[in-house]
N, C-alpha and C positions, 0 to 999 in steps of 0.2 A: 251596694253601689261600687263594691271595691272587688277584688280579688283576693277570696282569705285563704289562699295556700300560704300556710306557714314556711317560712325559711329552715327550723329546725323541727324536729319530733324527735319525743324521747321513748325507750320499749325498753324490754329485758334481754338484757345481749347473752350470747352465745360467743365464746374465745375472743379474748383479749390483742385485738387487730384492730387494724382500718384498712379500709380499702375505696377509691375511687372506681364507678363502674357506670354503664349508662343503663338504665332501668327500661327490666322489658318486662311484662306486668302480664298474670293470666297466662302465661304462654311458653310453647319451648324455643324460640323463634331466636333470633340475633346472635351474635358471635359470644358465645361461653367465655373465653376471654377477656372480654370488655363488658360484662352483662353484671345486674345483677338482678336477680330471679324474684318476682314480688307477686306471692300469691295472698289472692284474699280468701275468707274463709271459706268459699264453697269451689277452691281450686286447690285445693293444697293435693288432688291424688298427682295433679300436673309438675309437681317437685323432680327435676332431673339434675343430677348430679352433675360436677364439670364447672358448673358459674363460679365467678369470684363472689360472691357474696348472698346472702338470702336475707329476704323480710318479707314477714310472714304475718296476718292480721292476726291467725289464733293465738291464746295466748301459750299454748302448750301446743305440742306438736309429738306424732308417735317416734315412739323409744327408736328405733330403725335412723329415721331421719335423725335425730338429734345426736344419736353414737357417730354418726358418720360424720356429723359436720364438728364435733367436737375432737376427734379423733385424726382431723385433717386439718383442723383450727382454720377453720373455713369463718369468717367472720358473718351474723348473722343475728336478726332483731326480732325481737316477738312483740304480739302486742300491739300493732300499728296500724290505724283508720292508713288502707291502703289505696284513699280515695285520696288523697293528699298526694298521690303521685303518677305522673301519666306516661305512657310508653315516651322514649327518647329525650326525658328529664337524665342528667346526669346531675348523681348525690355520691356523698362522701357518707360512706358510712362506717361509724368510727365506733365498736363494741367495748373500747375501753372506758369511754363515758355514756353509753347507753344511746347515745344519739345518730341521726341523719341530721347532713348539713342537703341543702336545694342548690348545687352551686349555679346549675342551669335549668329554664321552665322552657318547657318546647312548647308550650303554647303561648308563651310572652314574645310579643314583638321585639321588645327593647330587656336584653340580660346585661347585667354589671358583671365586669371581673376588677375585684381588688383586689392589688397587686404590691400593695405597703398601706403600712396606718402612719408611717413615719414623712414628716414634711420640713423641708427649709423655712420655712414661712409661719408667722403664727397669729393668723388673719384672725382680726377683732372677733368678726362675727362667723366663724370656721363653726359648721354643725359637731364638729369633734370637739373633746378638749383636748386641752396641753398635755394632760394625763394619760390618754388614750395614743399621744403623738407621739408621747417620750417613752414608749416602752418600744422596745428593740424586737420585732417581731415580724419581720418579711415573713411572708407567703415564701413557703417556697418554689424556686423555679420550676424544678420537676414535677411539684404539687399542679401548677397552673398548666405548662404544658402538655400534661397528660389530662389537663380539663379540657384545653381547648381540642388536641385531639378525638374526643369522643364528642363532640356535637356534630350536630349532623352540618355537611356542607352548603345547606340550604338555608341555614340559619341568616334572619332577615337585618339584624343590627345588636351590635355591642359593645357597649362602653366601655373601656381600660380605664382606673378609676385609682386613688391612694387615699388619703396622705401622698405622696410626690411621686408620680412612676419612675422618672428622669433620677430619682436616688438611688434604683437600681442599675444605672448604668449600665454595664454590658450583660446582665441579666435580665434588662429588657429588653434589646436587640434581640435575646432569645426569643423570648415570648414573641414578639412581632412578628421572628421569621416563620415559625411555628401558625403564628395569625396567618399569614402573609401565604404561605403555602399549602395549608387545609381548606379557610374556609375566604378561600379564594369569590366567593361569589357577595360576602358579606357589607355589610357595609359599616366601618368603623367607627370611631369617637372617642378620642382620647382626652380627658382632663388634668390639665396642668398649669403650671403656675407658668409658666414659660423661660423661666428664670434659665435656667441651664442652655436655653435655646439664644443665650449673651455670646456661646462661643461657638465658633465659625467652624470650629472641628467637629464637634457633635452635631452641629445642623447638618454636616456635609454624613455623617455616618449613621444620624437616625433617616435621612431620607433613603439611606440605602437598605433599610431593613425596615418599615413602616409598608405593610400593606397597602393595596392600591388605593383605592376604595375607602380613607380616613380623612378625617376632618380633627385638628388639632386645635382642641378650646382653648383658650386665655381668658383668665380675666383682667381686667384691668378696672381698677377701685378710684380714681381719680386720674386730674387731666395737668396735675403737678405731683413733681416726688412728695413735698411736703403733705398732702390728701393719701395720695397713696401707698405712702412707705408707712404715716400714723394707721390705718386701715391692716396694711400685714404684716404689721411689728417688725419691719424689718428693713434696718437703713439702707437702702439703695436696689431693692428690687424694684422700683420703677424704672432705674436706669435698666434692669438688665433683664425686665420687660419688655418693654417698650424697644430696646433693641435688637431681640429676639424675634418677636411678632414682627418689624420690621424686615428683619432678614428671612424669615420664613414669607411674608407677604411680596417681600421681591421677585423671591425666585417660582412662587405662582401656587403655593401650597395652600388650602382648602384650610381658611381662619376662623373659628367662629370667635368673635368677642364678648365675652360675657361680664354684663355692669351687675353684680348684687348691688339691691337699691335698699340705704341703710338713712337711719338721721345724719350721720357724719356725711353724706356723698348726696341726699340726694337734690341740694339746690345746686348741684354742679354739672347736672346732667346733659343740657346744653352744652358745656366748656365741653364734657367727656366726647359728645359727637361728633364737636368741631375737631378736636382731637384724629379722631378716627376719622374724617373725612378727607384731614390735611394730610395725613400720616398713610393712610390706608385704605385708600379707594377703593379696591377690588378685594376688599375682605367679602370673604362668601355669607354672615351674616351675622347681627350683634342682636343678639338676647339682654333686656332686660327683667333682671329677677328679683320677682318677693324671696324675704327672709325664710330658710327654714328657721325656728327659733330650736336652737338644740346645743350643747357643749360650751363653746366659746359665745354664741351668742346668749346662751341665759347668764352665764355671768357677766358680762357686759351690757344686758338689758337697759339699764339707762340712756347707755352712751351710742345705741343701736337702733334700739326699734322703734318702730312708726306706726302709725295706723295705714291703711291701705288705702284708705280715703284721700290724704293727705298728699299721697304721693300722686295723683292723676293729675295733676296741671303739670308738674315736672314730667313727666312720663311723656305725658303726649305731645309735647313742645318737642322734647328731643326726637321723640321717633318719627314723627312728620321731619323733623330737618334730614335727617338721615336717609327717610324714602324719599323726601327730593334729590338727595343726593344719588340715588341710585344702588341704594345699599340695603339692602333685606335685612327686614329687622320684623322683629318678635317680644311679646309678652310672655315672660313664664312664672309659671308659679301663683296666678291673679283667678280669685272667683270673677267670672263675667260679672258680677253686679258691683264691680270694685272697678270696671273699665268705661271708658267713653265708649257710647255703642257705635262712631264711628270706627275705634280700633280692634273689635268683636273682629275681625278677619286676619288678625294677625296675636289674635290671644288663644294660647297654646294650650293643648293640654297635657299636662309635663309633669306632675306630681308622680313618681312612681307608687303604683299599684296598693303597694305596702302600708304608704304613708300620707292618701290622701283619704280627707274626710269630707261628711257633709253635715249642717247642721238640719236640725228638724222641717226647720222652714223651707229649706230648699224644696222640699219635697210637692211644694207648690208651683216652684219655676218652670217656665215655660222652657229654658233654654238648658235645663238642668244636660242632658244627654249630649251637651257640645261642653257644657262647662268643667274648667280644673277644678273645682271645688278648692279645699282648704289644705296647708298644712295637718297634721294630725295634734303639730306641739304650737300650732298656735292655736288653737277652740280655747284655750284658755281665758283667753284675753276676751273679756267681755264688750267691749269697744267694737270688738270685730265679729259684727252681725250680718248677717243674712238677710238681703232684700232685694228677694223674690221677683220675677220679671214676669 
């Protein structure tokens, strides 16, 4: 029910490299420059010299081939279910630890690029923890912009993604412009805390380098500081929310507003609409979202999570006030049998591929093939069953 291409595979490396390259598979075809050559076991006579890199299903390969690429310290993987990967995927393949990273799946509609694990914010229920936040470890820029240069220009949507992109600064500008001038045909989605978007000078300088074609997320966790600054541990980012997403909503920029809906926030979900109705009329759409349960939200578990049950009277009040209002609103994150079946037309299906599940009983439902099914780190929780349509 899901899509099991692994994000990483591991094999037995050939010279101590890495290399980023986009994957042509079977074949001599695509620019040797940018390629990296992946034959499976009944193609390896198709081996042509010149690729930055190779991966190879046998687990051994003839003496000929292997003197060459060792001798050129050509970087290169043995060993590898080379179904796991389809022409115009670009992976990183890194011989020092024996692994392939997926940075992009060319048959996925919607590809993530993270671009830091590091965030100003240290949101109760953040699917990271604090531990994963505070290690110093940007992606590097050259790393991503030579990603985003090898996808194809046809690529259909992608998300720029952190811990905080806005703490790269003028090493996001790059990335954008890079976005901005390749895959010119895309359509983007950036997730941020908005916070950075408090000063008039970066709003003026990211509109100048943001691709056409973006929609710029926020969330926003309650419809007072006191709610929403407790929510992302941090005194006064409602003010510089809230006045960011204002100034981005002025001047005409593509808003999505996103409520995570928690125990702490969600008898406030009405205040949160009126919020955004008073504030932000022409926001292009607000999402409300079930919890992932992962990092900051398992250790905050008490003080966070809900049953899914519980939250449909709030849910549904707010989001009918908001389509009178004339403002597109969504369900994300919700099994259909967790929704009122009059809001089924605006209940999304938004788990990424990776990370959604189903339980047994689904397998009953009528509506199974429309439905987001589940978290993967919530099945845990016994409370949150399956019932079947």
């Amino acid at each position: 029910m899901y899509n099991s291409r692994p994000r990483m595979v591991k094999g037995k490396s050939i010279c101590d490299r890495k290399v980023i390259g986009k994957v042509i598979k079977n074949s001599k075809l695509g620019k040797k420059e940018e390629c990296i050559q992946v034959l499976s076991h009944d193609y390896l006579e198709l081996f042509e010299e010149g690729y930055i890199g190779y991966i190879f299903e046998n687990e051994e390969i003839n003496t000929k081939i292997e003197k060459h690429l060792i001798q050129n310290s050509i970087p290169s993987i043995l060993g590898v279910k080379t179904g796991f990967f389809l022409y115009d995927d670009v992976i990183e393949l890194n011989s020092r630890v024996n692994s392939i990273a997926l940075l992009y799946k060319s048959d996925c509609y919607e590809n993530t690029i993270v671009v830091t694990n590091q965030c100003n914010s240290n949101c109760i229920m953040c699917p990271d923890s604090i531990a994963i936040r505070s290690i110093r470890e940007n992606v590097s820029i050259k790393k991503i912009k030579t990603l985003v240069s090898l996808i194809n220009n046809d690529a259909k949507f992608i998300c720029i993604t952190g811990g905080e992109p806005t703490l790269l600064k003028l090493g996001l500008f790059e990335i954008l412009d890079e976005c901005k001038t390749i895959l010119f045909n895309t359509h983007f989605i950036m997730l941020t805390n908005g916070r950075m978007f408090y000063y008039e000078s970066y709003v003026k300088e990211f509109i100048k380098h943001r691709p056409d074609n973006m929609i710029i997320a926020i969330p926003i966790h309650g419809h007072v500081s006191k709610l929403h600054d407790s929510i992302t541990q941090s005194k006064g980012s409602f003010k510089q929310t809230i006045t960011g997403v204002k100034m981005l909503h002025d001047i005409g920029e593509n808003i999505e507003i996103r409520v995570v809906l928690s125990k702490m926030n969600y008898l406030y979900l009405t205040d949160i609409a009126k919020l955004i109705i008073d504030k932000f009329p022409n926001t292009f759409r607000v999402n409300f979202m079930a919890m992932e349960m992962l990092g900051n939200a398992v250790v905050n578990e008490s003080k966070v999570w809900i049953d899914l049950d519980k939250l449909q009277i709030e849910v549904a009040k707010a989001s009918r006030l908001l389509i009178e209002n004339g403002i597109n609103t969504y369900l994300y994150n919700f099994p259909m049998c967790y929704v009122d079946e009059r809001l089924w037309s605006i209940t999304m299906n938004s788990i990424s591929e990776n990370k959604i599940r189903y339980r047994e009983e689904c397998k009953e439902c009528k509506v199974i093939n429309k439905c987001g099914g589940f978290f993967g780190s919530t099945m845990r929780f016994k409370s949150l069953k399956a019932k079947p349509i």
